[in-house]
CHARMM-style PDB file with segment names, atoms N, HN, CA, C and O in Angstrom:
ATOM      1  N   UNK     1      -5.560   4.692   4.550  1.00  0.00      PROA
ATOM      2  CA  UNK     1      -5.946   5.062   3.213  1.00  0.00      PROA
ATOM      3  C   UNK     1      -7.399   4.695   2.941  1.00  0.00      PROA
ATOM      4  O   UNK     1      -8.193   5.429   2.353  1.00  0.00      PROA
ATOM      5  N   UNK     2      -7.712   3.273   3.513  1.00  0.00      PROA
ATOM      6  HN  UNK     2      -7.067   2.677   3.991  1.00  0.00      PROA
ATOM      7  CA  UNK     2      -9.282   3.092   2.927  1.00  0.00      PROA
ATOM      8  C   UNK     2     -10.103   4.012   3.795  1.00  0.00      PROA
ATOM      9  O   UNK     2     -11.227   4.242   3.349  1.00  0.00      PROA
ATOM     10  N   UNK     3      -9.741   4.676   5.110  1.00  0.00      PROA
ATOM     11  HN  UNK     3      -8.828   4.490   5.473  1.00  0.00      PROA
ATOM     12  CA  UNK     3     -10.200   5.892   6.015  1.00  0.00      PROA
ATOM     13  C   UNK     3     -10.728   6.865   5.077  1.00  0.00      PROA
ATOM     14  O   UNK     3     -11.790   7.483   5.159  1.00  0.00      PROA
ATOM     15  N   UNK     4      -9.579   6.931   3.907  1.00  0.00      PROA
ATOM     16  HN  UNK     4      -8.716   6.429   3.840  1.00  0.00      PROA
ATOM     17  CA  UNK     4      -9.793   8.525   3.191  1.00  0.00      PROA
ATOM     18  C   UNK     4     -10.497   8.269   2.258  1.00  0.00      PROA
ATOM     19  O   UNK     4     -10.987   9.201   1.621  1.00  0.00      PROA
ATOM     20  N   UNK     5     -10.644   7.515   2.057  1.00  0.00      PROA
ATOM     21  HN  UNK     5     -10.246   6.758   2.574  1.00  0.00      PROA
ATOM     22  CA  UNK     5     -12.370   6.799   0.661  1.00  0.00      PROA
ATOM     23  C   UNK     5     -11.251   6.517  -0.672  1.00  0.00      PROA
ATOM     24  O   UNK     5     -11.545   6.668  -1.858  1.00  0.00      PROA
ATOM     25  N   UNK     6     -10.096   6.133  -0.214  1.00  0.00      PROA
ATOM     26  HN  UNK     6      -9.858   6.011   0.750  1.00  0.00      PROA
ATOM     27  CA  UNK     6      -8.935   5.593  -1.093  1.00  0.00      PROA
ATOM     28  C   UNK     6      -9.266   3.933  -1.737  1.00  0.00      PROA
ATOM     29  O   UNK     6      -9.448   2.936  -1.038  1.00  0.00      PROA
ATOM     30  N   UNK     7      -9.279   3.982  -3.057  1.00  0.00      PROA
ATOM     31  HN  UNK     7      -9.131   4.792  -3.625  1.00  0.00      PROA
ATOM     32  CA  UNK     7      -9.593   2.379  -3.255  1.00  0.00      PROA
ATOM     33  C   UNK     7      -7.621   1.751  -2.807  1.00  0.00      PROA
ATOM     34  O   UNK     7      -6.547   2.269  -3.116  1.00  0.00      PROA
ATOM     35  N   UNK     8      -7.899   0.628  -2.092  1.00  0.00      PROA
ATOM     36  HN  UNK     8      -8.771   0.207  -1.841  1.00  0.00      PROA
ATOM     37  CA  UNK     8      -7.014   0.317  -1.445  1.00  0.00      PROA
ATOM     38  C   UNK     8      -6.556  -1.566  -2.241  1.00  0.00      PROA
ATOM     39  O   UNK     8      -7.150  -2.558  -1.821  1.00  0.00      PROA
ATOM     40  N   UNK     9      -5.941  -1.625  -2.872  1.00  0.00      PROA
ATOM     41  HN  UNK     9      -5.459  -0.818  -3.213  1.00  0.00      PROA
ATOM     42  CA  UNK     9      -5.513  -3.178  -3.543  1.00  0.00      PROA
ATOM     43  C   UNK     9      -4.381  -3.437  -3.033  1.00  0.00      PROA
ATOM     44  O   UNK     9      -3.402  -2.700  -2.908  1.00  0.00      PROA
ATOM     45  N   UNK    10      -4.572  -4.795  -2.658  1.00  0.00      PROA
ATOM     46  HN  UNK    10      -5.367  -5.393  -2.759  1.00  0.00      PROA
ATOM     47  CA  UNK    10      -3.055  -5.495  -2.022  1.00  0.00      PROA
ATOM     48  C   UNK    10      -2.865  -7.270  -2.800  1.00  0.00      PROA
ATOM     49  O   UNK    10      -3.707  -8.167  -2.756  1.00  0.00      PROA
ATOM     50  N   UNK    11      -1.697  -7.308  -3.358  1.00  0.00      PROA
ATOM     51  HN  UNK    11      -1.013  -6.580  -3.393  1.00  0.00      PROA
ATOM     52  CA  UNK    11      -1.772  -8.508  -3.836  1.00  0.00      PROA
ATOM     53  C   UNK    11      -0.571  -9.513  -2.574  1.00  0.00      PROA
ATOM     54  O   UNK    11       0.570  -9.391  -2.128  1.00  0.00      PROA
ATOM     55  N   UNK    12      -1.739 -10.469  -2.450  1.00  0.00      PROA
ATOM     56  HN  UNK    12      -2.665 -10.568  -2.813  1.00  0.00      PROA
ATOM     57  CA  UNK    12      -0.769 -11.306  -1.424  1.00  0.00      PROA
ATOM     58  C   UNK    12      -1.241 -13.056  -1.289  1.00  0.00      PROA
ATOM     59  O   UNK    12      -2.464 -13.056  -1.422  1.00  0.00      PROA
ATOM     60  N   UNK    13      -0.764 -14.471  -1.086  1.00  0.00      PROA
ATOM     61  HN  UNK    13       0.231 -14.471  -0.978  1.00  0.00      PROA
ATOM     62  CA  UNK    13      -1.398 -15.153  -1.487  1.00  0.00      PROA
ATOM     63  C   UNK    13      -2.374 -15.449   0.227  1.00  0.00      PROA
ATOM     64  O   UNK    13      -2.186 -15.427   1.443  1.00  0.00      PROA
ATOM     65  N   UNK    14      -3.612 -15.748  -0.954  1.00  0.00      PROA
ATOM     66  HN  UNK    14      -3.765 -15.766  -1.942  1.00  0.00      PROA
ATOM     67  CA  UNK    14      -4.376 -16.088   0.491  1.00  0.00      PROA
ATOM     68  C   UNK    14      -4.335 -17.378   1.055  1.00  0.00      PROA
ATOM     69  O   UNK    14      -4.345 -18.541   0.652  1.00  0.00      PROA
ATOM     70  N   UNK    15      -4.280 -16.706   2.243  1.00  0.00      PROA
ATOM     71  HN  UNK    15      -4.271 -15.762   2.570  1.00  0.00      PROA
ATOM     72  CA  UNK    15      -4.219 -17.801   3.931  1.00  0.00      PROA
ATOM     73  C   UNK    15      -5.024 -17.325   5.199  1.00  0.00      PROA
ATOM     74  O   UNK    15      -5.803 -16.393   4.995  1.00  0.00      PROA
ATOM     75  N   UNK    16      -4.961 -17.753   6.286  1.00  0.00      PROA
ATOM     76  HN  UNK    16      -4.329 -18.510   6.452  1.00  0.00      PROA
ATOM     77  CA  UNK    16      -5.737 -17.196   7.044  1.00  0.00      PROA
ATOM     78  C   UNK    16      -5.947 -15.693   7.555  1.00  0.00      PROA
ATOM     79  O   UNK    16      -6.869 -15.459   8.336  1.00  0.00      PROA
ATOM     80  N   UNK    17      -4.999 -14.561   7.069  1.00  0.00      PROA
ATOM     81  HN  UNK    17      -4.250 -14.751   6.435  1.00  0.00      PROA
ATOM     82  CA  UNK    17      -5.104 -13.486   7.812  1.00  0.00      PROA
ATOM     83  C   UNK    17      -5.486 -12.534   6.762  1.00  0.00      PROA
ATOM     84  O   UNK    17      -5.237 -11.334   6.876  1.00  0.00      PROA
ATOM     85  N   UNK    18      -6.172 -13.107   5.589  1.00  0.00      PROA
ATOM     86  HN  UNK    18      -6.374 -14.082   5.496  1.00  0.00      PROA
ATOM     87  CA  UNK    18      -6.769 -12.361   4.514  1.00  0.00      PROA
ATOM     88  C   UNK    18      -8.243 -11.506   5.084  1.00  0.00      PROA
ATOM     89  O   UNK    18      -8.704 -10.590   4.404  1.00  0.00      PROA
ATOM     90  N   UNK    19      -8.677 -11.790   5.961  1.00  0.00      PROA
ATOM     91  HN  UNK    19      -8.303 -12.535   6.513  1.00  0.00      PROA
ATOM     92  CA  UNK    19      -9.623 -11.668   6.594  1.00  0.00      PROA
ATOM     93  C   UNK    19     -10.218 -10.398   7.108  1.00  0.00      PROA
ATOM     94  O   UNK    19     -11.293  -9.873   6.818  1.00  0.00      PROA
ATOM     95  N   UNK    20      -9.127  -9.957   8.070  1.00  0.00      PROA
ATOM     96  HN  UNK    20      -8.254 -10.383   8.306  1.00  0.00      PROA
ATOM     97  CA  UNK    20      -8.501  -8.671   8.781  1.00  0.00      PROA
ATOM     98  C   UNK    20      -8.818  -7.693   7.190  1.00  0.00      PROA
ATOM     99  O   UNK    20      -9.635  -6.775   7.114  1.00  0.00      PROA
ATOM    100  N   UNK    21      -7.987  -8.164   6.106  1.00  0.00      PROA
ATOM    101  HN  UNK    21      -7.323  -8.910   6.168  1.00  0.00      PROA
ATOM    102  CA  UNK    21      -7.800  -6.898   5.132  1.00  0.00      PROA
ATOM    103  C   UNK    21      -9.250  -6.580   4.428  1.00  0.00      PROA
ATOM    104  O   UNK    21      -9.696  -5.447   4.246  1.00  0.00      PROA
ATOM    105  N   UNK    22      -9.873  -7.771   4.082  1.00  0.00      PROA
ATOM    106  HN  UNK    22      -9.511  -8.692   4.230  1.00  0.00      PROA
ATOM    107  CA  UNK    22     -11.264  -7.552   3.714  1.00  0.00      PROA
ATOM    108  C   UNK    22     -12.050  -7.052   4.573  1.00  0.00      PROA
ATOM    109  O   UNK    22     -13.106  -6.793   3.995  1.00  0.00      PROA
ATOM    110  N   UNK    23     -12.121  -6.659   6.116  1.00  0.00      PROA
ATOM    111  HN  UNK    23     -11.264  -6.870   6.586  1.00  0.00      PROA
ATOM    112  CA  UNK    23     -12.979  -6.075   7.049  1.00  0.00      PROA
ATOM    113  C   UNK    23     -12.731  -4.642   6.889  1.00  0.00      PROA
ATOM    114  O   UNK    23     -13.643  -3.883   7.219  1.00  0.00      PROA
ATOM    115  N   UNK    24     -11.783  -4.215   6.494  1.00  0.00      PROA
ATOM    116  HN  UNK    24     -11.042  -4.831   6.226  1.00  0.00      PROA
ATOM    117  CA  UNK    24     -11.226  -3.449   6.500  1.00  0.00      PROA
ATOM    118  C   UNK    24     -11.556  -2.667   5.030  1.00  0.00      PROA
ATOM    119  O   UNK    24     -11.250  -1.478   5.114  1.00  0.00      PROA
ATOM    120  N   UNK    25     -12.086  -3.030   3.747  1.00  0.00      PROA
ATOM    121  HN  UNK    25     -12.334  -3.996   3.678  1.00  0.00      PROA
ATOM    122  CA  UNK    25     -12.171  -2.548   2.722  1.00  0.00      PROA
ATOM    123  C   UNK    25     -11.234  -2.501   1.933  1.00  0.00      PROA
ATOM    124  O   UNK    25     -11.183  -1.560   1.141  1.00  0.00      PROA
ATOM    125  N   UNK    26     -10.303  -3.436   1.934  1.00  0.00      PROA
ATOM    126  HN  UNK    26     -10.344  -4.200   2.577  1.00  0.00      PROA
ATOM    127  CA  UNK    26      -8.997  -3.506   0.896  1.00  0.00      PROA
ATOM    128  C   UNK    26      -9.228  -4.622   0.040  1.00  0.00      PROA
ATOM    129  O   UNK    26      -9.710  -5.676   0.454  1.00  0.00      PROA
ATOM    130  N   UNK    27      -8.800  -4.358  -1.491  1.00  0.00      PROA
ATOM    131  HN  UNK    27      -8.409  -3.502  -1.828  1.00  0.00      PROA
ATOM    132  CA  UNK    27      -9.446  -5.341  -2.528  1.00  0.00      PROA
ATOM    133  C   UNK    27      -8.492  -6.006  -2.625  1.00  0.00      PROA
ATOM    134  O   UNK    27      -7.413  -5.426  -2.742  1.00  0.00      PROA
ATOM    135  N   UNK    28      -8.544  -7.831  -2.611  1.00  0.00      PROA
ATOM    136  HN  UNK    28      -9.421  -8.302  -2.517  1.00  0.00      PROA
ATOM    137  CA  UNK    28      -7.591  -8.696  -2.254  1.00  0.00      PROA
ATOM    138  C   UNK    28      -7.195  -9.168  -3.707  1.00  0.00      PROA
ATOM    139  O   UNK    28      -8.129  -8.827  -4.433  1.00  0.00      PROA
ATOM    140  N   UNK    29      -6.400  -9.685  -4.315  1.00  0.00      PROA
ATOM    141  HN  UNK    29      -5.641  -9.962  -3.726  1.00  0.00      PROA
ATOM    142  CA  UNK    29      -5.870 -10.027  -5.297  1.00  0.00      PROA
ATOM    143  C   UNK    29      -4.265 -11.616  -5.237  1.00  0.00      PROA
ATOM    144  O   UNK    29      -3.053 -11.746  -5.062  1.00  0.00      PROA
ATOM    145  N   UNK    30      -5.230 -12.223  -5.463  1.00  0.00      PROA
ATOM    146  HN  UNK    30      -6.214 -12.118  -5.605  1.00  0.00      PROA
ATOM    147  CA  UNK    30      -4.303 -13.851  -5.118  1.00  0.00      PROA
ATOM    148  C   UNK    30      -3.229 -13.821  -6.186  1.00  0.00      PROA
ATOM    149  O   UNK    30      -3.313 -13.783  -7.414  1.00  0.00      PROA
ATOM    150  N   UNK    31      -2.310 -13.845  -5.449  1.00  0.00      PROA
ATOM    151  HN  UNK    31      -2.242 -13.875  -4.452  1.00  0.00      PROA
ATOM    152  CA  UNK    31      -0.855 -14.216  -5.961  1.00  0.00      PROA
ATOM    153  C   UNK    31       0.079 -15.109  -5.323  1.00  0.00      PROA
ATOM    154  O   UNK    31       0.665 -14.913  -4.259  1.00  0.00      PROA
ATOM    155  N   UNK    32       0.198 -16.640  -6.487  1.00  0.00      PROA
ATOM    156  HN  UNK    32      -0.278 -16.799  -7.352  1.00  0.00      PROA
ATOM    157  CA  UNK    32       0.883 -17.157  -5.540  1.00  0.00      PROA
ATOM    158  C   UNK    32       2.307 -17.175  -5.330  1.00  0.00      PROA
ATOM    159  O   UNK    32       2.975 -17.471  -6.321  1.00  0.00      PROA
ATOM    160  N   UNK    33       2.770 -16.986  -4.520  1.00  0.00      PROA
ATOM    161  HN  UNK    33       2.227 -16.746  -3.715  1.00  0.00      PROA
ATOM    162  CA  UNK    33       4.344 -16.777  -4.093  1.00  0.00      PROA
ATOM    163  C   UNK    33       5.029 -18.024  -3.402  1.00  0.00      PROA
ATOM    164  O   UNK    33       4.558 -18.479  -2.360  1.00  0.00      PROA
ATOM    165  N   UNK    34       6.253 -18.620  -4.058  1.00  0.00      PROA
ATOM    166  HN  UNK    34       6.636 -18.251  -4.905  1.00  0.00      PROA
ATOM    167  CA  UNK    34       7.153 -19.060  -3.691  1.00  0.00      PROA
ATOM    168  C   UNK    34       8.350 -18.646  -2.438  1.00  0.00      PROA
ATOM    169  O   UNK    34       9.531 -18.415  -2.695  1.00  0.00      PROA
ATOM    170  N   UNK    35       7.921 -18.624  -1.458  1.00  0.00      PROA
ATOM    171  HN  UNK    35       6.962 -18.812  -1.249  1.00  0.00      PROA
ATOM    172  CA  UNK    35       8.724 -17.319  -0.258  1.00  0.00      PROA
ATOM    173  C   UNK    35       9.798 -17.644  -0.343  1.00  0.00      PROA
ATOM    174  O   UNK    35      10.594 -16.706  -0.385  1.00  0.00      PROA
ATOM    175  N   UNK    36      10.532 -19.388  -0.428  1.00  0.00      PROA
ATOM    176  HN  UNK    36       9.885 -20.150  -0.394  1.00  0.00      PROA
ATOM    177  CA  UNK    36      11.776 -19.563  -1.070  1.00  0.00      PROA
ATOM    178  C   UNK    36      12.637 -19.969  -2.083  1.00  0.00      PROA
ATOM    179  O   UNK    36      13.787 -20.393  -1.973  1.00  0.00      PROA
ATOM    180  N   UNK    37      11.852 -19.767  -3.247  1.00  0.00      PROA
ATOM    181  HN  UNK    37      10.918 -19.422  -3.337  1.00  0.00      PROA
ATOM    182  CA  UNK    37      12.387 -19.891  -4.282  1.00  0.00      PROA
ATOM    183  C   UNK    37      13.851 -19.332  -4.576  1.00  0.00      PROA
ATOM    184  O   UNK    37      14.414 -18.604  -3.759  1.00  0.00      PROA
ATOM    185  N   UNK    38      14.316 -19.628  -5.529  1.00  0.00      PROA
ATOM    186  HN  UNK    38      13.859 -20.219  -6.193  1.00  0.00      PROA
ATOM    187  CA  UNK    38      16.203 -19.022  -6.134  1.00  0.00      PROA
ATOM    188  C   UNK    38      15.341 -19.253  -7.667  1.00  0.00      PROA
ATOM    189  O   UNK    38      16.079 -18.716  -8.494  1.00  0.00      PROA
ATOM    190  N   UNK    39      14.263 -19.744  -8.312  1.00  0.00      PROA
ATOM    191  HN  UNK    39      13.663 -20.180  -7.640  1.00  0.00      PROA
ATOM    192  CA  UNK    39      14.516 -19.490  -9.707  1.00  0.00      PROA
ATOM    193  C   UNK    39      14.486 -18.476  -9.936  1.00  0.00      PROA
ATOM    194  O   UNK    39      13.791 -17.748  -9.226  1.00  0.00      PROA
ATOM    195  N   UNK    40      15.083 -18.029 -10.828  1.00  0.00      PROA
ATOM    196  HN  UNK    40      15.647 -18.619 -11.405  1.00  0.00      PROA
ATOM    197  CA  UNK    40      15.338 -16.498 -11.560  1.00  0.00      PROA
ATOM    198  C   UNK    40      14.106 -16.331 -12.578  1.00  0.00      PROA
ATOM    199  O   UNK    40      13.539 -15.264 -12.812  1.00  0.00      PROA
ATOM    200  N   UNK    41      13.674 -18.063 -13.359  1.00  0.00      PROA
ATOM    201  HN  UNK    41      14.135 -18.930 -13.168  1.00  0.00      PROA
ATOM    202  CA  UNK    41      12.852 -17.679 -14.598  1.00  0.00      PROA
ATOM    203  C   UNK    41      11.545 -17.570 -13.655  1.00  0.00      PROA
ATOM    204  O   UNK    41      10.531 -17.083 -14.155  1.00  0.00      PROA
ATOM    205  N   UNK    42      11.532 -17.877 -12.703  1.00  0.00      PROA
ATOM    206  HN  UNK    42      12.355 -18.273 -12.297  1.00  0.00      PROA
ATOM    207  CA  UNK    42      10.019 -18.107 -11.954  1.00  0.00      PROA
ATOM    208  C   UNK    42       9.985 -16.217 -11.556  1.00  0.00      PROA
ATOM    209  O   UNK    42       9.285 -15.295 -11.976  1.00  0.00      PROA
ATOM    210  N   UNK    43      10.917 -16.284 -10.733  1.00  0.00      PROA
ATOM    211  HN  UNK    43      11.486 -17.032 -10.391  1.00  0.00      PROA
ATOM    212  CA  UNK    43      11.107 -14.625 -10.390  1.00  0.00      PROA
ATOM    213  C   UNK    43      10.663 -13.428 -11.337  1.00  0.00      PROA
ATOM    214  O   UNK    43       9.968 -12.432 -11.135  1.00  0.00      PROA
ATOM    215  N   UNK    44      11.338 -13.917 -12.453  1.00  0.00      PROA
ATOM    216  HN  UNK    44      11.903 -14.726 -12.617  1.00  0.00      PROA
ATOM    217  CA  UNK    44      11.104 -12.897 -14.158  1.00  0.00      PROA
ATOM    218  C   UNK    44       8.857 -12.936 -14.328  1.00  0.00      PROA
ATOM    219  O   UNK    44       7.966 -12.148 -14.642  1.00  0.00      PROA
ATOM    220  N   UNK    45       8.950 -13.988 -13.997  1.00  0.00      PROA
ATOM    221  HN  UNK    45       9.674 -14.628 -13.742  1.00  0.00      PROA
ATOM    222  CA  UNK    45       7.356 -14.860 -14.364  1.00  0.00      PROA
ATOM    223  C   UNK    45       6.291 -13.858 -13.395  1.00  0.00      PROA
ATOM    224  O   UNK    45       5.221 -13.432 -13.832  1.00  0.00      PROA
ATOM    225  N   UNK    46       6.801 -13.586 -12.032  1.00  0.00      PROA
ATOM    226  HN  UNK    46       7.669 -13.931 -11.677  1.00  0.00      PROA
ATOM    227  CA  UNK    46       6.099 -13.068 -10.760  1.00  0.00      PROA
ATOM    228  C   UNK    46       6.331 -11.868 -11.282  1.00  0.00      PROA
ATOM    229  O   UNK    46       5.286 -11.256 -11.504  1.00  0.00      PROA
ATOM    230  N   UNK    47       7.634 -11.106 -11.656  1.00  0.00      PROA
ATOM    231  HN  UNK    47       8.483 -11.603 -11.475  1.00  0.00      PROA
ATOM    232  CA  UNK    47       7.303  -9.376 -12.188  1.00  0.00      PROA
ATOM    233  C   UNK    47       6.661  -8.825 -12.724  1.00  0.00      PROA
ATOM    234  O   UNK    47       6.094  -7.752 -12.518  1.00  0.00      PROA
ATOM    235  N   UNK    48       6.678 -10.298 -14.406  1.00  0.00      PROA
ATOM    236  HN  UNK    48       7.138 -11.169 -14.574  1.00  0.00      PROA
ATOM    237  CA  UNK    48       5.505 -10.308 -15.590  1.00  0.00      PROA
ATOM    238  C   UNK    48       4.217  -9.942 -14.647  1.00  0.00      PROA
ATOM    239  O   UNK    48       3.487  -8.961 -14.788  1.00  0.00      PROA
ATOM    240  N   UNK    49       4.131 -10.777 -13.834  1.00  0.00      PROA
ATOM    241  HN  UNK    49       4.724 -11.574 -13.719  1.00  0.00      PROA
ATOM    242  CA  UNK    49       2.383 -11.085 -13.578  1.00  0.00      PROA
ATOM    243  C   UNK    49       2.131  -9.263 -12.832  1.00  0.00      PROA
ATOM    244  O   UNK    49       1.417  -8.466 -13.441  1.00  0.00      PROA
ATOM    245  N   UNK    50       2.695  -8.944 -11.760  1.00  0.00      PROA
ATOM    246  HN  UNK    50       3.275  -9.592 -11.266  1.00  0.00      PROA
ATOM    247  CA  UNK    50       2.919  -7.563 -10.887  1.00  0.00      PROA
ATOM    248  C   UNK    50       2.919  -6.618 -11.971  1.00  0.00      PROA
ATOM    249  O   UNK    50       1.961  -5.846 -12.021  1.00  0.00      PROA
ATOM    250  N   UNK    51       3.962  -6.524 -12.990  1.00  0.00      PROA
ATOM    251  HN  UNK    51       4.740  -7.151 -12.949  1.00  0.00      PROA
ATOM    252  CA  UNK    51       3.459  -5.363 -13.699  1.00  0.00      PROA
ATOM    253  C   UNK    51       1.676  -5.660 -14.656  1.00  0.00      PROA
ATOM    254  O   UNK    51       1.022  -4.666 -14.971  1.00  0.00      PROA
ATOM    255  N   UNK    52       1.161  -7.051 -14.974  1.00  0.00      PROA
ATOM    256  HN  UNK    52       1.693  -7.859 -14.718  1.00  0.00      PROA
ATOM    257  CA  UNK    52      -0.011  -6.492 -16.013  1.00  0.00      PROA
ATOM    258  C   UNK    52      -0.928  -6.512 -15.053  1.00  0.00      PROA
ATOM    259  O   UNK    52      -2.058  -6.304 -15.496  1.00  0.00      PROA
ATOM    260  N   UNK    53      -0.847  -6.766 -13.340  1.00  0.00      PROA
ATOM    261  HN  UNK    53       0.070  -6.934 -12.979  1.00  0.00      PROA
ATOM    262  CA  UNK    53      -1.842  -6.842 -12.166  1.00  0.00      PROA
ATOM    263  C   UNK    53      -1.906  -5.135 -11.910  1.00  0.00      PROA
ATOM    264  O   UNK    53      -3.035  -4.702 -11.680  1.00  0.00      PROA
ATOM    265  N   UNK    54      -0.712  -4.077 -11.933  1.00  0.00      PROA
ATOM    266  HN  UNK    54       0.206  -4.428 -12.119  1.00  0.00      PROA
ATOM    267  CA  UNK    54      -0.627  -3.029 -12.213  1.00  0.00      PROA
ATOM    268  C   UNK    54      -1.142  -2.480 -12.977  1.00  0.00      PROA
ATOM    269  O   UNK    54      -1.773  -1.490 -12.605  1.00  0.00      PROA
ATOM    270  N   UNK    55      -1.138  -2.818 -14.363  1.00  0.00      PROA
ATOM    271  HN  UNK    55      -0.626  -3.622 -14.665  1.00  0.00      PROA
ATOM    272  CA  UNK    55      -2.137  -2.367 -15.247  1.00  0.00      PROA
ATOM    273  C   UNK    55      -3.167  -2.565 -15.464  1.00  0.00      PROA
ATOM    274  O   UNK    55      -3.711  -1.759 -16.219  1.00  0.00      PROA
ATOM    275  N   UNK    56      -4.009  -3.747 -14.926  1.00  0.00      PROA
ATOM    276  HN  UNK    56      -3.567  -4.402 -14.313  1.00  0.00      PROA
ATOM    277  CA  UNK    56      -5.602  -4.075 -14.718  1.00  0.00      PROA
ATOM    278  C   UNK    56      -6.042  -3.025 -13.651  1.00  0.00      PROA
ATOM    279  O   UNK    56      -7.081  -2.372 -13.743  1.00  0.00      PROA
ATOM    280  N   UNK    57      -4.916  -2.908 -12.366  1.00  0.00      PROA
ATOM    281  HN  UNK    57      -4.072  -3.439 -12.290  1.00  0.00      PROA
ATOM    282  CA  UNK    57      -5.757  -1.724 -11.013  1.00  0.00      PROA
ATOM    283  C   UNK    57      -5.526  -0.949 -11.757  1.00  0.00      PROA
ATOM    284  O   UNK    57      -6.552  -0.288 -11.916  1.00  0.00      PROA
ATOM    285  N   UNK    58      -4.538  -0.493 -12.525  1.00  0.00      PROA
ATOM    286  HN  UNK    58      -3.704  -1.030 -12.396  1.00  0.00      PROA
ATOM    287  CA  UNK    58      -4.529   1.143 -13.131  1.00  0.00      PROA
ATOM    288  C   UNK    58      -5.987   1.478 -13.662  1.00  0.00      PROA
ATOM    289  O   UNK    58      -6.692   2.393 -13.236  1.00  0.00      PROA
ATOM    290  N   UNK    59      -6.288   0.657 -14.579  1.00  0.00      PROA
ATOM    291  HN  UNK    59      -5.716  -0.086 -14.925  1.00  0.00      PROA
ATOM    292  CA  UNK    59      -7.219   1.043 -15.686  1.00  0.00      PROA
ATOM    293  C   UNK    59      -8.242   0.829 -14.771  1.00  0.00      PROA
ATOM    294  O   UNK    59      -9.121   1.613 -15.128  1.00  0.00      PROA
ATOM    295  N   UNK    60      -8.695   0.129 -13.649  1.00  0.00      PROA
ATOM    296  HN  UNK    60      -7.981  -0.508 -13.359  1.00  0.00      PROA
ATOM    297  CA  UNK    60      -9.962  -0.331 -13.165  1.00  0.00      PROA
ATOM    298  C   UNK    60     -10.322   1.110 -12.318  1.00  0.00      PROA
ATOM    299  O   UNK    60     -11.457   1.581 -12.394  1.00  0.00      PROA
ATOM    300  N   UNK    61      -9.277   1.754 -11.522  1.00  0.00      PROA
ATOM    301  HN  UNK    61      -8.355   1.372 -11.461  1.00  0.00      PROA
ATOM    302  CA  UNK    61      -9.094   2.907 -10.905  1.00  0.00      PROA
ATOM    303  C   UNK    61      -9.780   4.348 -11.842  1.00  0.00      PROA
ATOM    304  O   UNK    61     -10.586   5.202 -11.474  1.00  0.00      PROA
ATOM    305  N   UNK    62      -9.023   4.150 -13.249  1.00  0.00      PROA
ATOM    306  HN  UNK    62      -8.368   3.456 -13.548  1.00  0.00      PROA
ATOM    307  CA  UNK    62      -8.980   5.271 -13.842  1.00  0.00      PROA
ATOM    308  C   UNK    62     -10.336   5.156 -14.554  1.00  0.00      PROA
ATOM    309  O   UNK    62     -10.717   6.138 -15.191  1.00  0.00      PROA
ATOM    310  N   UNK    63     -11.306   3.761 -14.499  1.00  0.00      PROA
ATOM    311  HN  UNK    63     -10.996   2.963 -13.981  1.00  0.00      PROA
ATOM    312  CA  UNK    63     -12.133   3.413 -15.199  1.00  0.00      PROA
ATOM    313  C   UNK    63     -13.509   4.507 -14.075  1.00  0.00      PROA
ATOM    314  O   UNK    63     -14.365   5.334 -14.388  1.00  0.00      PROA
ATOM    315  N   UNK    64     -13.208   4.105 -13.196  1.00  0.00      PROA
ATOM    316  HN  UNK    64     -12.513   3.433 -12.942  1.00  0.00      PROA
ATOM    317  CA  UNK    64     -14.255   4.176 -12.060  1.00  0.00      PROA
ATOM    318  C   UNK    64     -14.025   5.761 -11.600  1.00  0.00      PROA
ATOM    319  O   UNK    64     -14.959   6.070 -10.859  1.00  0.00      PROA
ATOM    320  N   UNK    65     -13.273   6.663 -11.753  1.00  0.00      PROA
ATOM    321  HN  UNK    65     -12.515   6.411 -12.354  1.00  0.00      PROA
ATOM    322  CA  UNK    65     -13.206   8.137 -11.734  1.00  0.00      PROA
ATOM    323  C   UNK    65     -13.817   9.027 -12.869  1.00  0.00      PROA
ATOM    324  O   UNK    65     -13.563  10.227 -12.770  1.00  0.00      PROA
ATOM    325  N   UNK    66     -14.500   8.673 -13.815  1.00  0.00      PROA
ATOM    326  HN  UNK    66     -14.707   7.698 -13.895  1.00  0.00      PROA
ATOM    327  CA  UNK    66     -15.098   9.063 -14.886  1.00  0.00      PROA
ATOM    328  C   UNK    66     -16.815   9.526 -14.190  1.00  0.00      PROA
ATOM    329  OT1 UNK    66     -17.690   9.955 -14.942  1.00  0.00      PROA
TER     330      UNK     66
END
């Protein structure tokens, strides 16, 4: 996708293999994740955050096509 002049966003928490994606032209976005969590309210908390991280790339996307 970043081949096709696609703006390319990935939210993932950073560690060492963040690296690779930035050489690459993909816009990184820190999220930190619990890989084994069971809370449900923490879980509800991570969707919150994914959907308004959705709506910041939306608008930043739709900002920059004008």
């Amino acid at each position: 996708m970043v081949q096709e002049d696609n703006d390319v966003h990935a939210s993932t928490p950073f560690d060492d293999n963040i690296d690779d994606l930035k050489e690459i032209g993909v816009s990184l976005i820190e999220t930190p994740i619990n890989r084994r969590g069971m809370n449900p309210v923490k879980d509800f908390g991570l969707l919150i955050t994914y959907f308004k991280m959705i709506k910041k790339v939306k608008h930043l996307v739709e900002s920059t096509k004008l």
